[in-house]
PyMOL Python script that loads the backbone (N, CA, C, O; Angstrom):
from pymol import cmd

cmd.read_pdbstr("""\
ATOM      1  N   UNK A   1       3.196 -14.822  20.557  1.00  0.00           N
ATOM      2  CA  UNK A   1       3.556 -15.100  19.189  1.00  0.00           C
ATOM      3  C   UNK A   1       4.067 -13.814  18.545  1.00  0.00           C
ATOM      4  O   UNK A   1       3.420 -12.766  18.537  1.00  0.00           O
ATOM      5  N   UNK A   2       5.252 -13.969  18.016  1.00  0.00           N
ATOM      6  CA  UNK A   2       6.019 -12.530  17.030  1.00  0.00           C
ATOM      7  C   UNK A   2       4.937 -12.633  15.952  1.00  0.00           C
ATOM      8  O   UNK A   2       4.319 -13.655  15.654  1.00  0.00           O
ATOM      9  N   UNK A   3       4.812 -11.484  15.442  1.00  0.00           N
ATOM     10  CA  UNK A   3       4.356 -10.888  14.064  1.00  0.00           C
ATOM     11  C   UNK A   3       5.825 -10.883  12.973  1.00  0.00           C
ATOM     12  O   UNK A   3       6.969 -10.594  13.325  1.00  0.00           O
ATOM     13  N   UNK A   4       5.495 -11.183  11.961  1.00  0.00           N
ATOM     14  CA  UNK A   4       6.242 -11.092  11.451  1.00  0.00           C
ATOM     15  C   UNK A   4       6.157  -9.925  10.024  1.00  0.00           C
ATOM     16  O   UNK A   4       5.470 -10.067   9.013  1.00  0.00           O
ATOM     17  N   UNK A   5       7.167  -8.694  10.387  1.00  0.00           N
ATOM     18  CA  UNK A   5       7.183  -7.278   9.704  1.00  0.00           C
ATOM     19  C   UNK A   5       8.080  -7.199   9.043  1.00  0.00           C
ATOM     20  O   UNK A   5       9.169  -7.474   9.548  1.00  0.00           O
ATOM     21  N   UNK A   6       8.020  -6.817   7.721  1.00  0.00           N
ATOM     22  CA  UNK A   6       8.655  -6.179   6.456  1.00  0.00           C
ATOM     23  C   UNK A   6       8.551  -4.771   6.948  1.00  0.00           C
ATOM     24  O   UNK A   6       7.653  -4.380   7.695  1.00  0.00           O
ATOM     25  N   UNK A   7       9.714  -3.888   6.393  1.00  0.00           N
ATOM     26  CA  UNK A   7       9.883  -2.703   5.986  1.00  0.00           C
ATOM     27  C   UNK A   7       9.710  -2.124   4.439  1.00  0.00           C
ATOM     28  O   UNK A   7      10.085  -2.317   3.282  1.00  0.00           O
ATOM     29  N   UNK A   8       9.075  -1.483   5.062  1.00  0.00           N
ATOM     30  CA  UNK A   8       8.621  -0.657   3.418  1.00  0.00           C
ATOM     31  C   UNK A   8       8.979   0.822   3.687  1.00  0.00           C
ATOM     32  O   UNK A   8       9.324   1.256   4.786  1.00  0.00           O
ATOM     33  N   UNK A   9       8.796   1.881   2.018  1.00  0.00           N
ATOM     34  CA  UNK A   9       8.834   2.851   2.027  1.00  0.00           C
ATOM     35  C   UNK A   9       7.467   3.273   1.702  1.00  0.00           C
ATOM     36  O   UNK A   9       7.077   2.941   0.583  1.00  0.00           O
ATOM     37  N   UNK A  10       6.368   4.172   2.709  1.00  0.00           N
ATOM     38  CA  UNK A  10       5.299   4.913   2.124  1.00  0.00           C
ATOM     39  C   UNK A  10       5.573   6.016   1.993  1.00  0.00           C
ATOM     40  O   UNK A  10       6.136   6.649   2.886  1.00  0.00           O
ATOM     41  N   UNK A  11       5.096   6.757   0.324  1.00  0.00           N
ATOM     42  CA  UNK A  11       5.470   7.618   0.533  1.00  0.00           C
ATOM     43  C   UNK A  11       6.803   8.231   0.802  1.00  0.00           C
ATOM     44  O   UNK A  11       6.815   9.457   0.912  1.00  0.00           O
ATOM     45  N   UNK A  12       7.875   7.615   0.921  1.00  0.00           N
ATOM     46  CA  UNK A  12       8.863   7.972   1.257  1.00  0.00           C
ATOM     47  C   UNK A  12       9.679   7.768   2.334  1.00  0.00           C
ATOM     48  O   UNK A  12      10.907   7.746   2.421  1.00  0.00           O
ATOM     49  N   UNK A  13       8.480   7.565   3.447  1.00  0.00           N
ATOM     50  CA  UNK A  13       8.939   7.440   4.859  1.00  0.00           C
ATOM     51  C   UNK A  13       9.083   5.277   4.864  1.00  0.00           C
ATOM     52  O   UNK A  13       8.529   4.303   4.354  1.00  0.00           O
ATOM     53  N   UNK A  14      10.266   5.633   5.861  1.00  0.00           N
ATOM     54  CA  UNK A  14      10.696   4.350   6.075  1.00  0.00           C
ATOM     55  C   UNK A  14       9.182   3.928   7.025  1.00  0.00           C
ATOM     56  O   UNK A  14       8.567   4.816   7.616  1.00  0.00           O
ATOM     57  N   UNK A  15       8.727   2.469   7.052  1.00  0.00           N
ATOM     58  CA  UNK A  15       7.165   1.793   8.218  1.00  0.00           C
ATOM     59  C   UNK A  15       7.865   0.593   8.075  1.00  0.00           C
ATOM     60  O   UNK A  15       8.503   0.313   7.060  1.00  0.00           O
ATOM     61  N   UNK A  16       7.763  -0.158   9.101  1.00  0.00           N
ATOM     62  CA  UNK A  16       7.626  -1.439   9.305  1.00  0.00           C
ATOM     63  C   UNK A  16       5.903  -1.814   9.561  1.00  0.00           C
ATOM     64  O   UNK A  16       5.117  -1.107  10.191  1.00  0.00           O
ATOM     65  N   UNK A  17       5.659  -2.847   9.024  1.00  0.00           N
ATOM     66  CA  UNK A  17       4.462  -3.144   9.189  1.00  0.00           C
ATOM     67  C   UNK A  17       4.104  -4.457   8.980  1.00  0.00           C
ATOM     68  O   UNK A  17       4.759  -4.994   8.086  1.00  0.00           O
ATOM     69  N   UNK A  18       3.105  -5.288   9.626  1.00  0.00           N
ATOM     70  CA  UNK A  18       2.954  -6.673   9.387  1.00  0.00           C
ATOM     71  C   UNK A  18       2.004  -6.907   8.397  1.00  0.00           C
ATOM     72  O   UNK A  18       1.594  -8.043   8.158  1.00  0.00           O
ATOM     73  N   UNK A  19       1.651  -5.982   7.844  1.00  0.00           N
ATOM     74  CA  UNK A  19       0.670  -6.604   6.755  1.00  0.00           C
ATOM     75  C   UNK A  19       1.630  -7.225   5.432  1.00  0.00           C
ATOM     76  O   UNK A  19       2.751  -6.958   5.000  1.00  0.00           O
ATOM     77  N   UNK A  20       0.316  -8.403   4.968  1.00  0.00           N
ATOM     78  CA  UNK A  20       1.732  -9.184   4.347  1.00  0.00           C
ATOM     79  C   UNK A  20       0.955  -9.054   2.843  1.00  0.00           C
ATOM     80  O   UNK A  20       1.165  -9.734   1.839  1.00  0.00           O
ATOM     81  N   UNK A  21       0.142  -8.127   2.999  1.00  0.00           N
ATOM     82  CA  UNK A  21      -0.930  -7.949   0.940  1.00  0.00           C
ATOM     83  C   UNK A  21      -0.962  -6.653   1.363  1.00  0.00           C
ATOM     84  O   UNK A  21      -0.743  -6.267   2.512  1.00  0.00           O
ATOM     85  N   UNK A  22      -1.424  -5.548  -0.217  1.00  0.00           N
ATOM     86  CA  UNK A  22      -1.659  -4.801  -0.587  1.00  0.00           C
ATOM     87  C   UNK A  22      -2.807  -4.223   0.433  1.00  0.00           C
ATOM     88  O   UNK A  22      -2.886  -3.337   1.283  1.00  0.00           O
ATOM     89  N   UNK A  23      -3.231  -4.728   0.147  1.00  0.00           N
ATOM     90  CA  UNK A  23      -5.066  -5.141   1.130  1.00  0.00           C
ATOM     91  C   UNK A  23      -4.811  -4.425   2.293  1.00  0.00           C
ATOM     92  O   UNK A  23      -5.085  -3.284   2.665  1.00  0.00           O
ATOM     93  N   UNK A  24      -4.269  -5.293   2.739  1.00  0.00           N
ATOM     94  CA  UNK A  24      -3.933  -5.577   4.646  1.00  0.00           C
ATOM     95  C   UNK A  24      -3.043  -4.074   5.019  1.00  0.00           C
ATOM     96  O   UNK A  24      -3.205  -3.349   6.001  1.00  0.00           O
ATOM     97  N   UNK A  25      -2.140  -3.917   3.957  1.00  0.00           N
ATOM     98  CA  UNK A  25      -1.859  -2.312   4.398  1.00  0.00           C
ATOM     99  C   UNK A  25      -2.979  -1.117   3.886  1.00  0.00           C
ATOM    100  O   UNK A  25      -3.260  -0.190   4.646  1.00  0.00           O
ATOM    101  N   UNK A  26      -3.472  -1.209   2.788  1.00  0.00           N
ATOM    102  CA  UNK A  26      -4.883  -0.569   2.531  1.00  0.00           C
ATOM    103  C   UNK A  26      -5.676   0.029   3.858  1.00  0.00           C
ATOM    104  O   UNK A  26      -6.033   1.160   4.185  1.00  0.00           O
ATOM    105  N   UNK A  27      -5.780  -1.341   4.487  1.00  0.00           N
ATOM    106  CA  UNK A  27      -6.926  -1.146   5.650  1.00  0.00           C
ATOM    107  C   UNK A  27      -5.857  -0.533   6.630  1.00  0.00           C
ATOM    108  O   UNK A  27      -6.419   0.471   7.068  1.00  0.00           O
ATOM    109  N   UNK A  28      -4.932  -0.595   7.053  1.00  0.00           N
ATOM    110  CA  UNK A  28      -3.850  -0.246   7.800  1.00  0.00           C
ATOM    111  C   UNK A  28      -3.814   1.908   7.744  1.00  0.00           C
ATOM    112  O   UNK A  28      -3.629   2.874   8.484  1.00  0.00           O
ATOM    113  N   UNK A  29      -4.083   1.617   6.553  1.00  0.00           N
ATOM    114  CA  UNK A  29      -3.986   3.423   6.400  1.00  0.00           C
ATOM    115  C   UNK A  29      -5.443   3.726   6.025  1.00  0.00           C
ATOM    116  O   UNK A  29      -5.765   4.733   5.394  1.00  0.00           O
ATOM    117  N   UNK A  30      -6.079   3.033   6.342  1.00  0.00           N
ATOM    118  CA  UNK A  30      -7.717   3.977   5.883  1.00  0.00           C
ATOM    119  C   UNK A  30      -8.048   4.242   4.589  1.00  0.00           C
ATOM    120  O   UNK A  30      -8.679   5.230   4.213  1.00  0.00           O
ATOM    121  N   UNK A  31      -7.538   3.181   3.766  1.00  0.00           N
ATOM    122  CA  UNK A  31      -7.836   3.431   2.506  1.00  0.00           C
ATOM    123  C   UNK A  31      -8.376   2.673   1.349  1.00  0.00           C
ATOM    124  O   UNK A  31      -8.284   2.789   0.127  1.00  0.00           O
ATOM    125  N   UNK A  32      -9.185   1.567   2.453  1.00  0.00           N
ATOM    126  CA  UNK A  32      -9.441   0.654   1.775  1.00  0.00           C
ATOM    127  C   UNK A  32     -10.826   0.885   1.207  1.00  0.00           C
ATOM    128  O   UNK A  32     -11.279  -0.160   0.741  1.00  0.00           O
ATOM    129  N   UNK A  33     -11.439   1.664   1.126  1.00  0.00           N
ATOM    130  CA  UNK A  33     -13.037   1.796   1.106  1.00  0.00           C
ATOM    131  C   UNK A  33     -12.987   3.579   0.571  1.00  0.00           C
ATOM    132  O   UNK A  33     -13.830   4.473   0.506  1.00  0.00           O
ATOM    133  N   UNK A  34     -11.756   3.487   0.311  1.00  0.00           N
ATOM    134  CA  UNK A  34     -11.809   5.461  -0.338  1.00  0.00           C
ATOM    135  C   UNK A  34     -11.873   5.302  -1.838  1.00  0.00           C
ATOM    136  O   UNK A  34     -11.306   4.416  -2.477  1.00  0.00           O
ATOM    137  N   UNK A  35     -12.763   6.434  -2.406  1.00  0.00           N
ATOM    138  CA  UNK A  35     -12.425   6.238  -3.664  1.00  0.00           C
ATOM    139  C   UNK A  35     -11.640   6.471  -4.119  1.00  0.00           C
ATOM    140  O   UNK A  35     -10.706   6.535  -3.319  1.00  0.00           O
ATOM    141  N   UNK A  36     -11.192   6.807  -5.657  1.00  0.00           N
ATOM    142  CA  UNK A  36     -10.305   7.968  -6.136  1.00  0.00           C
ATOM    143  C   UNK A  36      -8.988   7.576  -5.858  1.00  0.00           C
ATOM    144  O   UNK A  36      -8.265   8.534  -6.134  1.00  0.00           O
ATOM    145  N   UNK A  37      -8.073   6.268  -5.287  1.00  0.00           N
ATOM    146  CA  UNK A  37      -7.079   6.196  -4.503  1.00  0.00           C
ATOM    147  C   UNK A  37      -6.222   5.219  -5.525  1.00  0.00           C
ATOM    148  O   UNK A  37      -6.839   4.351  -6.143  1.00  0.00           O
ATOM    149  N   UNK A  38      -4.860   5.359  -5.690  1.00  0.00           N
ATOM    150  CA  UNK A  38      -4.183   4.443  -6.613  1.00  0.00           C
ATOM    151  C   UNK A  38      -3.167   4.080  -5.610  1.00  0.00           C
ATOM    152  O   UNK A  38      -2.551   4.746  -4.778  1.00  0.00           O
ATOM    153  N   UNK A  39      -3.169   3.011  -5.880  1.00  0.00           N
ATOM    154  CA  UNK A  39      -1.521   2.466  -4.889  1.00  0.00           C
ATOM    155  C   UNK A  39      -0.245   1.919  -5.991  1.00  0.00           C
ATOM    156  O   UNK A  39      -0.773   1.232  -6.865  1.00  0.00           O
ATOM    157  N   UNK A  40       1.046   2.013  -6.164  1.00  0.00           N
ATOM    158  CA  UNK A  40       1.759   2.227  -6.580  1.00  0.00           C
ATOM    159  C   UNK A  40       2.572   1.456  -5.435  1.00  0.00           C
ATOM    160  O   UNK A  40       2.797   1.806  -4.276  1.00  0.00           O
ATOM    161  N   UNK A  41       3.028   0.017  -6.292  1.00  0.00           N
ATOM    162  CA  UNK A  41       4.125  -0.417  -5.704  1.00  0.00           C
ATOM    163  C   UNK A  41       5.689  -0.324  -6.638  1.00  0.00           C
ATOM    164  O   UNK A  41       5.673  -0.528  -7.852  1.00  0.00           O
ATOM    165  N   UNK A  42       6.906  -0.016  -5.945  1.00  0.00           N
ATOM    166  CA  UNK A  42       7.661  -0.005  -6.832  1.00  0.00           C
ATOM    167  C   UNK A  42       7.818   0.521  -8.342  1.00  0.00           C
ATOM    168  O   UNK A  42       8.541   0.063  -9.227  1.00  0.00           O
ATOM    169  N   UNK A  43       6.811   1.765  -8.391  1.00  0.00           N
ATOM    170  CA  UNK A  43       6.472   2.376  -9.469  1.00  0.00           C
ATOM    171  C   UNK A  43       5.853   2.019 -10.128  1.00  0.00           C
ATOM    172  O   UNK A  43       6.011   2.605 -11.198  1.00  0.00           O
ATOM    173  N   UNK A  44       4.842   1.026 -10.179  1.00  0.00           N
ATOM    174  CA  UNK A  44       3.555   0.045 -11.110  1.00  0.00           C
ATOM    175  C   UNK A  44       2.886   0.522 -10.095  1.00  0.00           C
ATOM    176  O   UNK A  44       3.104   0.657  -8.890  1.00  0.00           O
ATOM    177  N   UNK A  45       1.600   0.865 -11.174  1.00  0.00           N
ATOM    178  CA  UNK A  45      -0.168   0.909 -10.240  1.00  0.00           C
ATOM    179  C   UNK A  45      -0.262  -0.539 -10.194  1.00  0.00           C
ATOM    180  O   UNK A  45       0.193  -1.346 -11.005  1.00  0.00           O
ATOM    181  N   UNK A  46      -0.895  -0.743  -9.165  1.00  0.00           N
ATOM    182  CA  UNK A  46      -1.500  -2.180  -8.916  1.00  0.00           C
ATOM    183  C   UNK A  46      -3.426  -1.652  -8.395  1.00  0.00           C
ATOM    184  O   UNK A  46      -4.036  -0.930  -7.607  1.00  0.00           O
ATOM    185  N   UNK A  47      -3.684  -2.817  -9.711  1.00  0.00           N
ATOM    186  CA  UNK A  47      -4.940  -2.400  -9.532  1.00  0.00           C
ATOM    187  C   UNK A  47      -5.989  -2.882  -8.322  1.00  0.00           C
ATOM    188  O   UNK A  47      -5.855  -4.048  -7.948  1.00  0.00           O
ATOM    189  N   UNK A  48      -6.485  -2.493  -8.016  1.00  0.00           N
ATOM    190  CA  UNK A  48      -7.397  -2.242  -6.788  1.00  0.00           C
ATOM    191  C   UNK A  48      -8.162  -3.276  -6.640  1.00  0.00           C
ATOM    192  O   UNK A  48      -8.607  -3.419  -5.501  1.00  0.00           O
ATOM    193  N   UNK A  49      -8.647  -4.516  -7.893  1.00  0.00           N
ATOM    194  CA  UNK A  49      -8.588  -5.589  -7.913  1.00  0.00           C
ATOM    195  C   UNK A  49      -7.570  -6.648  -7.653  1.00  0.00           C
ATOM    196  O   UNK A  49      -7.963  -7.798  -7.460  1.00  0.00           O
ATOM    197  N   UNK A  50      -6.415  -6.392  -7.633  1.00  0.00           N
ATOM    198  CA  UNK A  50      -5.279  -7.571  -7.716  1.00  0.00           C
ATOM    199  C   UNK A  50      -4.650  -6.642  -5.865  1.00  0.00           C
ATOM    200  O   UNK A  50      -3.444  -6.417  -5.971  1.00  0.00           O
ATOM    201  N   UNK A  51      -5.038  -6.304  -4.865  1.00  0.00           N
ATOM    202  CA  UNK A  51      -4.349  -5.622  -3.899  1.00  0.00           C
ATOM    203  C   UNK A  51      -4.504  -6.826  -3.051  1.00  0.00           C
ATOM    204  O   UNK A  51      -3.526  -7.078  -2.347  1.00  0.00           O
ATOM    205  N   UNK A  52      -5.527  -7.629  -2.962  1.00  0.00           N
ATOM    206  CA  UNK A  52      -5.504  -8.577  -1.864  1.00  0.00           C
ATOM    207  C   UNK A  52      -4.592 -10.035  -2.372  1.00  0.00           C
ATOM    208  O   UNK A  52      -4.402 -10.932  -1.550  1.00  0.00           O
ATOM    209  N   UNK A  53      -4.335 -10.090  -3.074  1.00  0.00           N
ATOM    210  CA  UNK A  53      -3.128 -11.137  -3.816  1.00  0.00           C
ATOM    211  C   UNK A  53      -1.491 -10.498  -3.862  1.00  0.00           C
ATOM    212  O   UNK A  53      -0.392 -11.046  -3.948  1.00  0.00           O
ATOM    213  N   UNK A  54      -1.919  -9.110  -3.761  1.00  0.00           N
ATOM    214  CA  UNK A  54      -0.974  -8.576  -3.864  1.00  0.00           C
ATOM    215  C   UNK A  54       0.494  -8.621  -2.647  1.00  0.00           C
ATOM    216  O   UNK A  54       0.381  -8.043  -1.565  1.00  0.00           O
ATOM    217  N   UNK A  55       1.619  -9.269  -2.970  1.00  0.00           N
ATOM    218  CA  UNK A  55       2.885  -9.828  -1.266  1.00  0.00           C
ATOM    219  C   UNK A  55       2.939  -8.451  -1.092  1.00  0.00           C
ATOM    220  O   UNK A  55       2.559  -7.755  -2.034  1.00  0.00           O
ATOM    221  N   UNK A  56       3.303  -7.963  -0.159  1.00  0.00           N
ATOM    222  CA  UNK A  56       4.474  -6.972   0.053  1.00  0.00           C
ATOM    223  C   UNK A  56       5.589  -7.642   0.707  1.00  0.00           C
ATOM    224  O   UNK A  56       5.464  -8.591   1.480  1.00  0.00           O
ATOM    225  N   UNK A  57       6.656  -7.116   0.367  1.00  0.00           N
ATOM    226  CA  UNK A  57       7.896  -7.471   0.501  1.00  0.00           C
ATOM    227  C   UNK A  57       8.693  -6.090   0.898  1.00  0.00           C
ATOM    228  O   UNK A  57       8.403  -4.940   0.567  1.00  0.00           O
ATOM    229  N   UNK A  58      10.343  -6.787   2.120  1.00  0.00           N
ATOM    230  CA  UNK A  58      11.063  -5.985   2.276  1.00  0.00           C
ATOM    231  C   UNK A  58      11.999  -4.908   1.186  1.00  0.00           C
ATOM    232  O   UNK A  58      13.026  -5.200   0.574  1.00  0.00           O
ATOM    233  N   UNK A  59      11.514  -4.054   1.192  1.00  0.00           N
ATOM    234  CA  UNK A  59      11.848  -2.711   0.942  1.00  0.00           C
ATOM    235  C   UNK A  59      10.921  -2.463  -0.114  1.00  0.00           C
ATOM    236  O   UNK A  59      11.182  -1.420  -0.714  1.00  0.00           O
ATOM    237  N   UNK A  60      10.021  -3.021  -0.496  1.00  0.00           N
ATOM    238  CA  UNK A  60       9.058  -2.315  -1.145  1.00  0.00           C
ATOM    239  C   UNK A  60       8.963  -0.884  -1.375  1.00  0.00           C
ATOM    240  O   UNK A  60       8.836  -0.164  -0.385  1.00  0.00           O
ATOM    241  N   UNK A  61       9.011  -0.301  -2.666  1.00  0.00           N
ATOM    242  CA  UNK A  61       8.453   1.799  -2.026  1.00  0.00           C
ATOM    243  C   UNK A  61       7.052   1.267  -2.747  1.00  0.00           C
ATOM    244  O   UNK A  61       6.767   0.636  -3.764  1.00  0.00           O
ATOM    245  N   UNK A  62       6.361   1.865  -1.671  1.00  0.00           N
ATOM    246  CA  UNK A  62       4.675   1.767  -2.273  1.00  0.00           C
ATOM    247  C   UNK A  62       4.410   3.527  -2.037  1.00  0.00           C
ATOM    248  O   UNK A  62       4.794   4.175  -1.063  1.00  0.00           O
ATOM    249  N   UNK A  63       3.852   3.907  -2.909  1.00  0.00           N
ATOM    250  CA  UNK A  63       3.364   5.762  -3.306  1.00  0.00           C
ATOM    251  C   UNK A  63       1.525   5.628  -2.841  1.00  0.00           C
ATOM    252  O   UNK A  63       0.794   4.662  -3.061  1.00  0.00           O
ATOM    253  N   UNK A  64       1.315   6.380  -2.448  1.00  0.00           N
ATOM    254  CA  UNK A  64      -0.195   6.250  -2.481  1.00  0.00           C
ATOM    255  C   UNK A  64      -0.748   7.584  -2.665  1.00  0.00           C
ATOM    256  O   UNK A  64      -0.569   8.438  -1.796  1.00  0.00           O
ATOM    257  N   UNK A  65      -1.846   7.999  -4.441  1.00  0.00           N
ATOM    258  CA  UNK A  65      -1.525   9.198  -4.509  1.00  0.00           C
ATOM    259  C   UNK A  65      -3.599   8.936  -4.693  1.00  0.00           C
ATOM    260  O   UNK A  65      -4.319   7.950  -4.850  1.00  0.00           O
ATOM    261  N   UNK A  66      -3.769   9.991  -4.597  1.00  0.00           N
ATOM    262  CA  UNK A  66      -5.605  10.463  -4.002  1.00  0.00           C
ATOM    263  C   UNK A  66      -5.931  11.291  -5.595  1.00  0.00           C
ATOM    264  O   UNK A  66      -5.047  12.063  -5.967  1.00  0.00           O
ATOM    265  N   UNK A  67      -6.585  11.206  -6.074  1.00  0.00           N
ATOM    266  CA  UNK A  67      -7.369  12.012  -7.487  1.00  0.00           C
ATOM    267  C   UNK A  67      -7.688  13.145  -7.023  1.00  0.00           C
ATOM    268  O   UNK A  67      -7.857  13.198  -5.805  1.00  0.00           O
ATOM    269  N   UNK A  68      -7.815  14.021  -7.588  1.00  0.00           N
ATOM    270  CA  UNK A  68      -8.104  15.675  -7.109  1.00  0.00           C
ATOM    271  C   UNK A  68      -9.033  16.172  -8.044  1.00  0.00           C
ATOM    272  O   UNK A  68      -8.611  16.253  -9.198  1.00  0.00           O
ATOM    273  N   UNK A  69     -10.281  16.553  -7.817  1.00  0.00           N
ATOM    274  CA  UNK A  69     -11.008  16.984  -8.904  1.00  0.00           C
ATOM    275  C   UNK A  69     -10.883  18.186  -9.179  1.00  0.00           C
ATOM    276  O   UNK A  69     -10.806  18.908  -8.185  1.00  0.00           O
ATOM    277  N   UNK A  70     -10.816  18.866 -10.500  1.00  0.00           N
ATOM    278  CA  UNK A  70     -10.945  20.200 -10.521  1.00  0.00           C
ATOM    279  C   UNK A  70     -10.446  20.362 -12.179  1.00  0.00           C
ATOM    280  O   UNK A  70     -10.568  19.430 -12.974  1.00  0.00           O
ATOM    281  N   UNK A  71      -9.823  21.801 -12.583  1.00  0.00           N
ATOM    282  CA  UNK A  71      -9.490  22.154 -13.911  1.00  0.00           C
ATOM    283  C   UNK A  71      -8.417  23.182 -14.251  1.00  0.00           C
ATOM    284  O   UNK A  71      -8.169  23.451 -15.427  1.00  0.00           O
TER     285      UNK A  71
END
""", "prot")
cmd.dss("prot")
cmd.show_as("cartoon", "prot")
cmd.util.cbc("prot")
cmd.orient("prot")
């Protein structure tokens, strides 16, 4: 059975990937269970509640940026 993969931009870099939610690429990069982590599709935060409803679609740019503590 084919998988069926969208291309996206993470970060910048061109991925094909079969995850077809927010979610499903989350877990894909280890970031589903991190704190501190915002995902950014198409320049909107999508909140960390709405990621598993969340399509991804071809050419998506999704940003994924980490909180930094300090002053």
């Amino acid at each position: 059975m084919n998988e069926i993969t969208v291309t996206i931009r993470v970060n910048g870099e061109a991925r094909d990937t079969a995850a077809h939610t927010l979610e499903e690429l989350a877990r894909q990069l280890d970031l589903a269970d991190t704190a501190g982590v915002a995902i950014a599709v198409n320049e909107t935060i999508i909140p960390r509640s709405v990621w598993p409803a969340h399509a991804l679609k071809n050419g998506d740019r999704v940003e994924v940026v980490g909180a930094v503590q300090g002053g």
